[in-house]
C-alpha positions as CSV (number, residue, x, y, z in Angstrom):
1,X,0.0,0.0,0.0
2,X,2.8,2.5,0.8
3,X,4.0,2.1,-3.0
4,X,0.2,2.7,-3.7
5,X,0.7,6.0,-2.1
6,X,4.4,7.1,-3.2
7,X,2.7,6.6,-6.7
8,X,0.4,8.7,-6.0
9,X,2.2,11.3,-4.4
10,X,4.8,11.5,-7.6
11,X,2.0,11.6,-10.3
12,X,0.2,14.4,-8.3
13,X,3.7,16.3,-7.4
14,X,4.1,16.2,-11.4
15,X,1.1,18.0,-12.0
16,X,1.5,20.1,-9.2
17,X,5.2,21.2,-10.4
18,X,4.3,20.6,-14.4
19,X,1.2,23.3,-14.0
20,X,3.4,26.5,-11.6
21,X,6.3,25.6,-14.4
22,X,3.5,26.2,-17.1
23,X,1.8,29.0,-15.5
24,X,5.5,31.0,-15.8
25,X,6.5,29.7,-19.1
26,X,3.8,28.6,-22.1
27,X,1.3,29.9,-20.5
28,X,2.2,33.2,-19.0
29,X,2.2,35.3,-22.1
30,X,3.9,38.8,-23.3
31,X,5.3,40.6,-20.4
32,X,5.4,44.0,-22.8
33,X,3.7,46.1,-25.2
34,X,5.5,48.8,-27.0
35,X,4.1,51.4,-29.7
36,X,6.5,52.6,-32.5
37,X,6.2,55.9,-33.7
38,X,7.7,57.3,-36.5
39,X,8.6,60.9,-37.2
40,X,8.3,61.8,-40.6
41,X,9.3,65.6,-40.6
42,X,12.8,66.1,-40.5
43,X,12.5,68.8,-37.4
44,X,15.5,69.7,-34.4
45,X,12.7,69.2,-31.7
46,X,10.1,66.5,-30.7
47,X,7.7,66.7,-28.0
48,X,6.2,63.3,-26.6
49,X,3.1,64.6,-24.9
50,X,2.1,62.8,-21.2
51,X,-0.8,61.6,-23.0
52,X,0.7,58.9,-25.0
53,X,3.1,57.9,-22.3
54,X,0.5,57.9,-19.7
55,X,-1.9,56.1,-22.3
56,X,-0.5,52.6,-20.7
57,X,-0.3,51.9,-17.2
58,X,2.7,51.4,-15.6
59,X,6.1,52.7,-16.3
60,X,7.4,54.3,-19.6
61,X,9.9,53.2,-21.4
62,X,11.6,55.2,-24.4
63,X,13.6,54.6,-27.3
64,X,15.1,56.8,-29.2
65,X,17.7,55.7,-32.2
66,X,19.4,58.1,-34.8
67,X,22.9,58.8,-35.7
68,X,25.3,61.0,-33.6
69,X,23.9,62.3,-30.2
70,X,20.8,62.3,-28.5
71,X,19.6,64.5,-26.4
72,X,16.0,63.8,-24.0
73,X,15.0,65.8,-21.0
74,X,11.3,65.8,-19.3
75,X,9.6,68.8,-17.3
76,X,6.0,70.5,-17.3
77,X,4.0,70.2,-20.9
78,X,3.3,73.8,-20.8
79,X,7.2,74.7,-20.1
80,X,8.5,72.3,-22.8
81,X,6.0,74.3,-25.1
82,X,6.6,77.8,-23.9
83,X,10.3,77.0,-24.5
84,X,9.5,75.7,-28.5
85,X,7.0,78.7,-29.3
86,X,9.7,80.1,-31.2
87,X,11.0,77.3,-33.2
88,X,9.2,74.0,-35.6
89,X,8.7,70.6,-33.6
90,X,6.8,67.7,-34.2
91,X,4.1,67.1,-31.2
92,X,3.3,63.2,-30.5
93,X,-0.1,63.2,-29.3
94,X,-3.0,60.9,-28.7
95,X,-5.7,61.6,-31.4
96,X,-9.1,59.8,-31.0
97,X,-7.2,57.3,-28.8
98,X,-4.3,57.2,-31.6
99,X,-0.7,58.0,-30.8
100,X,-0.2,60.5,-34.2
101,X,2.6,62.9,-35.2
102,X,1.7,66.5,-35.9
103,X,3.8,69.4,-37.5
104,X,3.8,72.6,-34.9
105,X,4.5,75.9,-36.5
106,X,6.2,78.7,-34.9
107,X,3.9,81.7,-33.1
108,X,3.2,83.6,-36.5
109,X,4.3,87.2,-34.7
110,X,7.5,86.2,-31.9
111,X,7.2,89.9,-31.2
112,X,4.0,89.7,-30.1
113,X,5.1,87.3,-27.5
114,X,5.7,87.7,-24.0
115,X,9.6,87.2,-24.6
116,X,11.7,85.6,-27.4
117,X,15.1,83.9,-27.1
118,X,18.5,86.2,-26.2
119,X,19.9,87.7,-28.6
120,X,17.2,87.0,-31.7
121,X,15.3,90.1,-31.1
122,X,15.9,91.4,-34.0
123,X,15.1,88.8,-36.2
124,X,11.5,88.3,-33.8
125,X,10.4,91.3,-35.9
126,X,8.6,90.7,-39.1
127,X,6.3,87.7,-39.2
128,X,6.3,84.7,-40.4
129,X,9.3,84.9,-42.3
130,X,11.2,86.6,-39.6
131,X,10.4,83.3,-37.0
132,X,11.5,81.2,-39.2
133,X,14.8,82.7,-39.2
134,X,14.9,82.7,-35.5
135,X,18.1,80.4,-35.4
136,X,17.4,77.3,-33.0
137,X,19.4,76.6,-29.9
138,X,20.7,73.5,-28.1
139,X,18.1,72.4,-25.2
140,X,20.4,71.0,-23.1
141,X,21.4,72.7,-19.5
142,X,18.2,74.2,-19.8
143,X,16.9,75.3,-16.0
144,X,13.1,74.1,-16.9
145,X,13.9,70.7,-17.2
146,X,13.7,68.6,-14.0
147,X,16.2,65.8,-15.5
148,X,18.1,65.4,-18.8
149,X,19.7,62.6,-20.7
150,X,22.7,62.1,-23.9
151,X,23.6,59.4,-26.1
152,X,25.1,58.3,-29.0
153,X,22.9,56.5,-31.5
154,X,20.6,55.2,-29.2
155,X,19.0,56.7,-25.9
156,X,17.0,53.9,-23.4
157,X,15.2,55.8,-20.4
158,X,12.3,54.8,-18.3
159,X,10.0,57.2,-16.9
160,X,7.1,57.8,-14.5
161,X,5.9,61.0,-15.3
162,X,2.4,62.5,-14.3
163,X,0.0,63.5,-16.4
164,X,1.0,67.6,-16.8
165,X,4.6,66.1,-17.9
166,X,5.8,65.8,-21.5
167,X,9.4,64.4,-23.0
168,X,11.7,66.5,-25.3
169,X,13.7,64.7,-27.9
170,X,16.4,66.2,-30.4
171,X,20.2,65.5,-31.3
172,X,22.0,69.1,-30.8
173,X,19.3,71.7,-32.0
174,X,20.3,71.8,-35.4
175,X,20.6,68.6,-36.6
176,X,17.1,66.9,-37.2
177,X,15.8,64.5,-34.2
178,X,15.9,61.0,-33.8
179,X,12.7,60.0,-36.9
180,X,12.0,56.3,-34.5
181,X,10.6,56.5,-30.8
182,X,9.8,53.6,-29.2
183,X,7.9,53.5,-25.7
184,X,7.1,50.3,-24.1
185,X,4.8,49.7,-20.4
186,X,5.4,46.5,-18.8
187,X,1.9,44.2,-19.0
188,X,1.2,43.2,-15.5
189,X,1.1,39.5,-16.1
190,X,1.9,37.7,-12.3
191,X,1.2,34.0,-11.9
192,X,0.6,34.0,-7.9
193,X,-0.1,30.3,-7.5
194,X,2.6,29.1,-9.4
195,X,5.3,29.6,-6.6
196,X,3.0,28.2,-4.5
197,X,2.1,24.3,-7.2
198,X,6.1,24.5,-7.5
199,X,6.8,24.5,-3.8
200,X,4.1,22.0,-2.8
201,X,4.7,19.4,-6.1
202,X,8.4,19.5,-3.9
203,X,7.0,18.8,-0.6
204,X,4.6,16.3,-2.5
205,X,7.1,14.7,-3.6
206,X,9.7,14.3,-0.7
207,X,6.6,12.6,0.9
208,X,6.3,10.3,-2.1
209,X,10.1,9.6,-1.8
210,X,9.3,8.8,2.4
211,X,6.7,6.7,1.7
212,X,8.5,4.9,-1.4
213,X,11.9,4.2,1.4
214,X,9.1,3.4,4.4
215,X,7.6,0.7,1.4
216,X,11.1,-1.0,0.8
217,X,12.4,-1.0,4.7
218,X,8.8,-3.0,4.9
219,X,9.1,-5.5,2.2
220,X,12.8,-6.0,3.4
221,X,11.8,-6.7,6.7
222,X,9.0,-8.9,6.0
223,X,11.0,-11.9,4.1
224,X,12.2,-14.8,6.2
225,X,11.4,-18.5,6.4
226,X,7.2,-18.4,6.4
227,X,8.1,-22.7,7.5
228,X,10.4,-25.1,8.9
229,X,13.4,-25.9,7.0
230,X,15.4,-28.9,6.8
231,X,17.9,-29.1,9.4
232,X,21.7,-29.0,8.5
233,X,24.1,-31.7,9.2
234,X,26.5,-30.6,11.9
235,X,29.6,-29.6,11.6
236,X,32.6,-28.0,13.0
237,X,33.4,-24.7,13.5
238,X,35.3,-22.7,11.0
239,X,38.3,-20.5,12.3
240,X,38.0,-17.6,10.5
241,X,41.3,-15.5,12.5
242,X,44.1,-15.4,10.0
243,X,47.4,-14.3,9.9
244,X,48.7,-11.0,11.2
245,X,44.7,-10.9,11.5
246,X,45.0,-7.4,13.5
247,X,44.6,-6.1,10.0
248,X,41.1,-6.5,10.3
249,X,38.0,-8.3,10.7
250,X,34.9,-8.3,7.5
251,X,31.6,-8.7,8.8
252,X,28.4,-8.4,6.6
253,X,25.9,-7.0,8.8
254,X,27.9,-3.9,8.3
255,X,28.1,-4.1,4.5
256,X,24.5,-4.1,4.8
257,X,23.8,-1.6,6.9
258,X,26.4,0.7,4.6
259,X,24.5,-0.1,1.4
260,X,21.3,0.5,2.9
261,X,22.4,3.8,4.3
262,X,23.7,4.4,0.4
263,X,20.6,3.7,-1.0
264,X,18.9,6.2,0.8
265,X,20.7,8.9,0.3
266,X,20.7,8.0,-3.4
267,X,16.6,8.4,-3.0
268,X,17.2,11.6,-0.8
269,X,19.5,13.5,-2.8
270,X,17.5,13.6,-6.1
271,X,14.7,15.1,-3.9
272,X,17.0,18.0,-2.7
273,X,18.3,18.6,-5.7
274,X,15.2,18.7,-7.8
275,X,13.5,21.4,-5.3
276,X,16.6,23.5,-5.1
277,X,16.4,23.3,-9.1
278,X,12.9,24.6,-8.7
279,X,12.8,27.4,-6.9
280,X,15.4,29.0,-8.2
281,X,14.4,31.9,-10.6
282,X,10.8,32.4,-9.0
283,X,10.1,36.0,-8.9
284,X,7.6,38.0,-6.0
285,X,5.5,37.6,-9.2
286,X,4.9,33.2,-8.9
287,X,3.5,34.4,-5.5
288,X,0.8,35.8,-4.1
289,X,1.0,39.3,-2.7
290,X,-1.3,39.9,0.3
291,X,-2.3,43.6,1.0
292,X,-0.6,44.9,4.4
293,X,-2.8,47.5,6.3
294,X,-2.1,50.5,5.5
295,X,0.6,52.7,7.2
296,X,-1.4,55.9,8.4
297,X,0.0,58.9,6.9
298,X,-0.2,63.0,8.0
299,X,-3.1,64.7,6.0
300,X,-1.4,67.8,4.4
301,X,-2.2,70.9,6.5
302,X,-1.5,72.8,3.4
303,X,-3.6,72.7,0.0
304,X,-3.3,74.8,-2.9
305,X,-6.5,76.5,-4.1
306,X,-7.8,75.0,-7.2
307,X,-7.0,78.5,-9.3
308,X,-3.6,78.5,-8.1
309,X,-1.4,77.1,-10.7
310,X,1.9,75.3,-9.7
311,X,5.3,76.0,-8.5
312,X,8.3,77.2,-10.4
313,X,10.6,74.6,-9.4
314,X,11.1,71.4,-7.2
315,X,13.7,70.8,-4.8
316,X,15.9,68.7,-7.0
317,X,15.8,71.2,-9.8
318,X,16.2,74.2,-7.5
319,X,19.3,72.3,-5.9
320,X,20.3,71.9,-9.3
321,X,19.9,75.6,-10.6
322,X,21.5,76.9,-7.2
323,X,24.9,74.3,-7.8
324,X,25.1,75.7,-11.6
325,X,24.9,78.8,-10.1
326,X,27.4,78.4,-7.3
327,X,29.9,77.1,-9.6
328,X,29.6,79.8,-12.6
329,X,30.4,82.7,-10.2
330,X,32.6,81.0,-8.3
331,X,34.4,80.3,-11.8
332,X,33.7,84.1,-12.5
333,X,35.6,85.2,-8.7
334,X,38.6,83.5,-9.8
335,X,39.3,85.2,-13.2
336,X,37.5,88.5,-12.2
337,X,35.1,88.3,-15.2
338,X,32.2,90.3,-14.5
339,X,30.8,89.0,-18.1
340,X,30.8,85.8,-17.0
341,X,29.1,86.4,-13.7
342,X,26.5,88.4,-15.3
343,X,25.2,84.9,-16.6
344,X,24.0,83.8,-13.3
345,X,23.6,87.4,-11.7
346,X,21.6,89.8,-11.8
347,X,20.4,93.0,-9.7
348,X,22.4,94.5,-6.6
349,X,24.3,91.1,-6.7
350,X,25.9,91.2,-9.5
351,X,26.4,95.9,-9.4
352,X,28.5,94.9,-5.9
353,X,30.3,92.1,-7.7
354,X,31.7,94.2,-10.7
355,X,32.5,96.7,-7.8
356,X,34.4,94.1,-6.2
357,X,36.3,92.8,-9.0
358,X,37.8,96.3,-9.8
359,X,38.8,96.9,-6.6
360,X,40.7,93.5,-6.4
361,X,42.7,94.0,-9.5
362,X,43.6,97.3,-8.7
363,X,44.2,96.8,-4.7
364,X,46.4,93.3,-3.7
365,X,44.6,93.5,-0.3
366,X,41.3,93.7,-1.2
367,X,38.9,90.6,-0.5
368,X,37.1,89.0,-2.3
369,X,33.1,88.8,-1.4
370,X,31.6,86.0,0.1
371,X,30.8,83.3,-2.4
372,X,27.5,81.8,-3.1
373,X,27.0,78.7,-1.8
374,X,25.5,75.8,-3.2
375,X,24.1,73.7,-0.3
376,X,22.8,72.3,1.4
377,X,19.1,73.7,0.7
378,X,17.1,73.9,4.1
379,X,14.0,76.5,2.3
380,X,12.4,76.6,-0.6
381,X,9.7,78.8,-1.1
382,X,8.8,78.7,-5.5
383,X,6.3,80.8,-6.8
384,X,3.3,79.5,-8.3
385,X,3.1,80.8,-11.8
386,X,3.1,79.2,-14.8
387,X,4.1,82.8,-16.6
388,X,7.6,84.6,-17.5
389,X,9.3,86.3,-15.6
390,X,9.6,83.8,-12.3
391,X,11.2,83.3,-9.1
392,X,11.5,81.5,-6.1
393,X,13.4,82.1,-2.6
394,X,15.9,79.7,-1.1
395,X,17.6,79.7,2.2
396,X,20.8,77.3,2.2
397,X,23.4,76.5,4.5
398,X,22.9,75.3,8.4
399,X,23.8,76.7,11.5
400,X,27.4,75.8,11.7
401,X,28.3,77.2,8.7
402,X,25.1,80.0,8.6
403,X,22.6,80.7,7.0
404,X,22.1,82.8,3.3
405,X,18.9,84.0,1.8
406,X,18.9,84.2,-1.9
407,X,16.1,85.6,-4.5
408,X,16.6,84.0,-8.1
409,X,14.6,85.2,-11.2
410,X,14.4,83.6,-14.4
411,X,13.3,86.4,-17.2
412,X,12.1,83.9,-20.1
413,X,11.8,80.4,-21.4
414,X,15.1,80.6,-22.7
415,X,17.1,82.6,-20.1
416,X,18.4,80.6,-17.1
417,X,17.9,81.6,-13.6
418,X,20.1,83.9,-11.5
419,X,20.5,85.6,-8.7
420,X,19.5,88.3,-8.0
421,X,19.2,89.1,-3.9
422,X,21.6,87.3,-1.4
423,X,22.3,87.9,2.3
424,X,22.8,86.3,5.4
425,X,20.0,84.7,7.3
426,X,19.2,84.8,11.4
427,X,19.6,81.4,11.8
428,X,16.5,81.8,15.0
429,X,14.3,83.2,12.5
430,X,11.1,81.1,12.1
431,X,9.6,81.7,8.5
432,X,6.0,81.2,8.3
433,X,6.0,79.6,4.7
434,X,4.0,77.3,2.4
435,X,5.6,74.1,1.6
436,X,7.3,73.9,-1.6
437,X,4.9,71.6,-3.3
438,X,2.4,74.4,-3.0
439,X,4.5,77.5,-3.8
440,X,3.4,81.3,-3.4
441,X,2.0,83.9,-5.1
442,X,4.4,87.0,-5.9
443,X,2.9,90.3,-4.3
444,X,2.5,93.4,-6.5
445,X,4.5,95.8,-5.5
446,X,2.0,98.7,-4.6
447,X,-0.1,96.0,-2.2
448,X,-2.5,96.9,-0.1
449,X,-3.2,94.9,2.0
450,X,0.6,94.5,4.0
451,X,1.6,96.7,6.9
452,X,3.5,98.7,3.9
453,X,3.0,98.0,0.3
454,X,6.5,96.6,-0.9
455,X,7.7,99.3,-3.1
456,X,7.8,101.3,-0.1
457,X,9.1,99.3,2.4
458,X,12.8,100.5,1.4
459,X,12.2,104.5,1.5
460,X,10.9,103.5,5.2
461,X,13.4,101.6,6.5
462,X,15.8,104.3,4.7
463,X,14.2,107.0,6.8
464,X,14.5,104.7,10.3
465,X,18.5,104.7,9.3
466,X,18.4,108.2,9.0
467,X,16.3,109.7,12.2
468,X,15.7,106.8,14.6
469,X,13.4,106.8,16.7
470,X,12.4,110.2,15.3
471,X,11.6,108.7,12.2
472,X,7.3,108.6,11.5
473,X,8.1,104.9,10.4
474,X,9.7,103.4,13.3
475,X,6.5,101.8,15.1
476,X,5.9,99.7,11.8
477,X,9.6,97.7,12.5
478,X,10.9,95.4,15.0
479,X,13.8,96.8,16.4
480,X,14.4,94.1,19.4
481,X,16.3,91.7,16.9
482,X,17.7,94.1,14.4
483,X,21.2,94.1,14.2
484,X,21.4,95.5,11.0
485,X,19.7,98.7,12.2
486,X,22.5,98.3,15.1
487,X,25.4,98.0,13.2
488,X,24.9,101.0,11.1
489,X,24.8,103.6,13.9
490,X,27.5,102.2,15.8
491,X,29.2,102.5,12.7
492,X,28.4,106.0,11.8
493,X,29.4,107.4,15.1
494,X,32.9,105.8,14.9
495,X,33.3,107.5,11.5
496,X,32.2,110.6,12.3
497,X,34.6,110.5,15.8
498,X,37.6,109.7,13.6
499,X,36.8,112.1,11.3
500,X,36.3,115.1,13.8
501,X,39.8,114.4,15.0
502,X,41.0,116.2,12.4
503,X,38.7,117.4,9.6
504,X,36.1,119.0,11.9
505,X,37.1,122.9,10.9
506,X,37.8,122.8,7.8
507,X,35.2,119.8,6.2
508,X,32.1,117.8,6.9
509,X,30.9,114.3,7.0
510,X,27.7,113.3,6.6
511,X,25.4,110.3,5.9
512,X,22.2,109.5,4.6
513,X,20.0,106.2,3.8
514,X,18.1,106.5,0.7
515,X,15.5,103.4,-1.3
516,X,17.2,101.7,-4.0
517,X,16.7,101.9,-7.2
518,X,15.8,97.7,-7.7
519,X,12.7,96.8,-7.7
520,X,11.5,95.1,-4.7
521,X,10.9,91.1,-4.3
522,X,8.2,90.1,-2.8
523,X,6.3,86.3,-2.2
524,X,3.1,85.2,-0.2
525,X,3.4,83.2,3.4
526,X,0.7,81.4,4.9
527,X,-0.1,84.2,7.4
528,X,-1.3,86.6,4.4
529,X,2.3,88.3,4.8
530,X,4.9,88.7,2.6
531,X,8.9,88.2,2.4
532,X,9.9,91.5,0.9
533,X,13.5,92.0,-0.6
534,X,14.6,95.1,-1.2
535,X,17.7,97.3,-1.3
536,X,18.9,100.8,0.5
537,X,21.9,102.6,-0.4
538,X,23.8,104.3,2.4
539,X,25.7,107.4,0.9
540,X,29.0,109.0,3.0
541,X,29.5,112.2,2.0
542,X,32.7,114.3,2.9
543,X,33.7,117.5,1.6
544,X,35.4,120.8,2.6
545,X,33.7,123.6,4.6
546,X,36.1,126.6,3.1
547,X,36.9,127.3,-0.1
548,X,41.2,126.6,0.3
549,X,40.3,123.0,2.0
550,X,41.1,119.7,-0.2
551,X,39.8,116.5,0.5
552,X,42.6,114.0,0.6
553,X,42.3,110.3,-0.1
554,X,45.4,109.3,2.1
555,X,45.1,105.8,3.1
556,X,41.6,105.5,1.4
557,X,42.7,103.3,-2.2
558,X,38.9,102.0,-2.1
559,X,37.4,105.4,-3.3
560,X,40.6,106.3,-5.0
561,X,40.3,103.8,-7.3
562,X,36.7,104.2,-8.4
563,X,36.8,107.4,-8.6
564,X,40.2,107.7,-10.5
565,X,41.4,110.6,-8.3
566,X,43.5,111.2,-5.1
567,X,42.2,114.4,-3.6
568,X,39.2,117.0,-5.0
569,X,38.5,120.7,-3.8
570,X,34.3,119.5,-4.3
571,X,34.4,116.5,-2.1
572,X,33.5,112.6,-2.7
573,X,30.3,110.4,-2.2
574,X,30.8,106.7,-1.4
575,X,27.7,104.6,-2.1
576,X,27.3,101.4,-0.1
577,X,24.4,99.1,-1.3
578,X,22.7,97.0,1.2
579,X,20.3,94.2,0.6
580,X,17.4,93.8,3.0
581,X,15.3,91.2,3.6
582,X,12.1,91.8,6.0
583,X,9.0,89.6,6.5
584,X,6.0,92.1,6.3
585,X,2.7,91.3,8.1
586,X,-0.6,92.0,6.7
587,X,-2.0,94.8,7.8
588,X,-4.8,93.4,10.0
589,X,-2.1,91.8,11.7
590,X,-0.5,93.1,15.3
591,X,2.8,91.8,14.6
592,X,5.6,94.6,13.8
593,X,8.0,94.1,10.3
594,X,10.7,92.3,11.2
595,X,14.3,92.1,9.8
596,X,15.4,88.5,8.6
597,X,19.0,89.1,6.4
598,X,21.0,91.6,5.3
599,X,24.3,92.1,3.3
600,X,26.3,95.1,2.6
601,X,29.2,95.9,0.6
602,X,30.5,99.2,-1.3
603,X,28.8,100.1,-4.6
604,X,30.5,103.0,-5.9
605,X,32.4,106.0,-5.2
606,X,32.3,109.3,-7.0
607,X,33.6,112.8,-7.5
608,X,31.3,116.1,-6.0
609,X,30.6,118.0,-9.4
């Protein structure tokens, strides 16, 4: 009977093992479909809209072939667009459920446009004819895209985009783009119970194999005599010792019990074997997956309105943009190229820098100014705009090495990013922001509905330099943690002490704090406040009281050198340009404007007339 069974067991442990091995072989099926499209325009762009990859579920695969290089990047639909208004592209979109190829002109008037690419201005104006001629440009290092990709002859990258996201093929801008795309989603095909019929055919049959060894150690040990035999004659015992017989002694019980022991592990080991064989290759896929509760998860606190439209950046691309900037003007520091750092700067960042780099290569000692740093990013506040020009505000660094505050702007499609405000940041200074998957609206300048509209936030603050606590602004300003406010009268009366030492008959010194001529920066917080940067220049002013007196620059090669004299009868003005940065309450609010970051370095220096 226990053969009966062991039978049994192997026949069902073949179907068990024969069906899991079918359900991940003949029978599973295509684990892929793809969709080939072919370009038929010889264009420099192509634009895969989020339609046709999203069209599948699952993850995207492209493939792009051509000759030479191969250039792919992915960001928002409406950037990848906004950046190709200028220029012909093919668009890949889904047509009545069809994946289909269409020809995009350029905007018929580029000067009717928000903005048109650097430097092509001039050939924006005229029509049609005149867009056409604008001359294309190479998409790559482009600040809209959130990732980027280059190959030679043939570019393979997966994707998991979301629906407002599109794909941007072309070779270098000029050349046409790769004519054959091919995306491919994976087909979710698991076999669950074949992991299962593999593993149980195995235990199924290492019980067969038990019962088949239990079956023969029973029919061994049921033979014997079943009757009496017929007795043998007798006879005498056989010596079986021999000589030197400490050599040893044969006995057949144990060659027996050693072939027995043989021929079950000779049953034994194919049983291992087989069911190692088995289960290797079986994927989380021949099993089945059992849903796990949940993990419970923080609600966001913070939700964009429906009519707001979405951020400027993300992190990774606004860690990205801030490293590219870092290193550009770090570059541009070294060789004292103010050309070069006017590629990433802009605004009272980059009129202090070209201040800075004719003082150095005129004056050994002079320092350079502090560089920009690159990371690592603690705050990111984007604004939520989908229009030209945009920015978003940054705070990098941490405590040990401090804090900086940094505005970037981006004034196009085609322009990149850069920066435009910098200073350093309290590093006790709680910002009420919106996280930066929500973003901010900018403030308009003239706002109402602040303590103080930004645009004149600076002339204020200006006049609290210059009077005090005199000054008709000072209740609207924090003064318990403003250092800046500090520093500058402390300095002022050690100036004006030194000078009285010995210019107080015959000249005068005098200062005064007056609003900038940049525009102010200003984005929402949560609190219906703003973040407001703007700038304040604070002008020295020293000349002679009586008409023999000469002002002398003796010791002073800072103003000497921008101003290309040593002494004048009229006097000199030196310019120092600070950049403020104040969180402004609204104006229902019974908080005070409070100071966040400052920097301040000399501007510019010139002659009385």
């Amino acid at each position: 009977m226990r053969f009966v069974w062991a039978v049994a067991a192997f026949v069902l442990a073949a179907l068990m093992i024969g069906g899991g091995l079918a359900q991940r072989t003949v029978f599973q099926g295509p684990t892929s479909q793809s969709e080939t499209i072919e370009v038929a325009e010889d264009v420099p762009y192509v634009l895969v809209d989020g339609a046709v990859l999203r069209s599948q579920p699952g993850s995207q695969t492209l493939r792009a072939q051509g000759e030479g290089a191969i250039f792919a990047a992915y960001g928002r639909t409406a950037d990848i667009e906004a950046w190709l208004t200028p220029w012909e592209y093919a668009h890949v979109s889904m047509d009545d459920g069809v994946v289909a190829s269409e020809l995009v002109s350029p905007a018929p008037d580029p000067a009717a446009d928000e903005a048109v690419p650097p430097g092509d201005a001039a050939d924006a104006q005229g029509g049609d004819d005149a867009a056409a001629a604008v001359p294309t440009m190479s998409p790559a290092g482009s600040d809209l895209w959130l990732d980027e990709f280059a190959d030679e002859d043939l570019l393979i990258q997966t994707f998991q985009l979301p629906e407002d996201m599109s794909v941007l093929i072309a070779a270098d801008g000029v050349a046409p783009a790769p004519a054959r795309l091919t995306i491919t989603w994976p087909i979710a095909n698991a076999t669950p119970w074949a992991g299962p019929l593999i593993a149980g055919g195995a235990i199924v049959m290492a019980v067969g194999v038990v019962l088949y060894i239990l079956g023969i150690r029973h029919v061994r040990r049921s033979r014997g005599p079943r009757r009496k035999g017929i007795p043998m004659p007798h006879t005498e015992p056989i010596d079986l010792s021999v000589e030197n017989a400490d050599k040893g002694v044969i006995s057949s019980t144990t060659s027996r019990r050693s072939l027995a022991g043989k021929r079950r592990r000779f049953f034994a080991l194919p049983a291992v074997a087989m069911s190692a064989v088995l289960f290797t290759g079986c994927s989380s896929e021949a099993w089945p997956q059992f849903a796990a509760s949940p993990t419970p998860t923080p609600s966001a606190t913070v939700i964009a309105p429906e009519s707001q439209q979405p951020p400027v950046v993300t992190e990774p691309q606004a860690e990205r943009i801030l490293q590219r900037i870092a290193e550009r003007v770090a570059a541009a520091d070294e060789s004292l190229d103010a050309e070069a750092a006017a590629a990433r700067l802009t605004g009272p960042v980059l009129a202090e820098r070209r201040t800075n780099y004719t003082l150095r290569a005129a004056i050994a000692e002079q320092k350079a100014l502090p560089a920009v740093p690159a990371g690592p990013l603690s705050i990111l506040l984007p604004q939520a705009y989908e229009g030209w020009p945009r920015t978003f505000m940054a705070v990098v660094g941490d405590e040990e090495a401090g804090n900086t505050i940094m505005f970037v702007t981006q004034e196009d499609p085609w322009s990149e990013y850069k920066l435009a405000y910098m200073g350093g940041l309290d590093a006790t200074t709680e910002l009420p922001l919106a996280p930066a998957y929500v973003g901010a609206t900018q403030v308009s300048p003239d706002n109402a509905f602040l303590a103080i509209a930004p645009q004149d936030l600076a002339a204020a603050y200006a006049d609290v330099l210059n009077n005090g606590d005199e000054s008709r602004f000072a209740d609207l300003f924090d003064d318990a943690a403003d250092q800046f406010r500090v520093g500058v009268t402390t300095d002022r009366e050690a100036r004006l002490a030194a000078f009285n030492e010995t210019g107080a008959e015959t000249g005068s010194l005098t200062f005064e704090s007056v609003a900038g001529s940049e525009s102010p920066v200003a984005l929402a917080t949560l609190q219906n406040g703003a973040i407001v940067a703007v700038t304040v220049n604070e002008n020295e002013t020293v000349k002679p009281t009586t008409e023999d007196a000469v002002i002398k620059l003796d010791g002073n090669p800072t103003v000497s050198t921008l101003t290309g004299e040593t002494q004048s009868a009229t006097g000199f003005t030196t310019t120092f340009g600070d950049q403020l940065f104040f969180y402004v309450p609204a104006k229902s609010s019974t908080e005070r404007i409070q100071l966040l970051g400052y920097a301040s370095h000399i501007l510019d220096a010139k002659v009385i007339p």
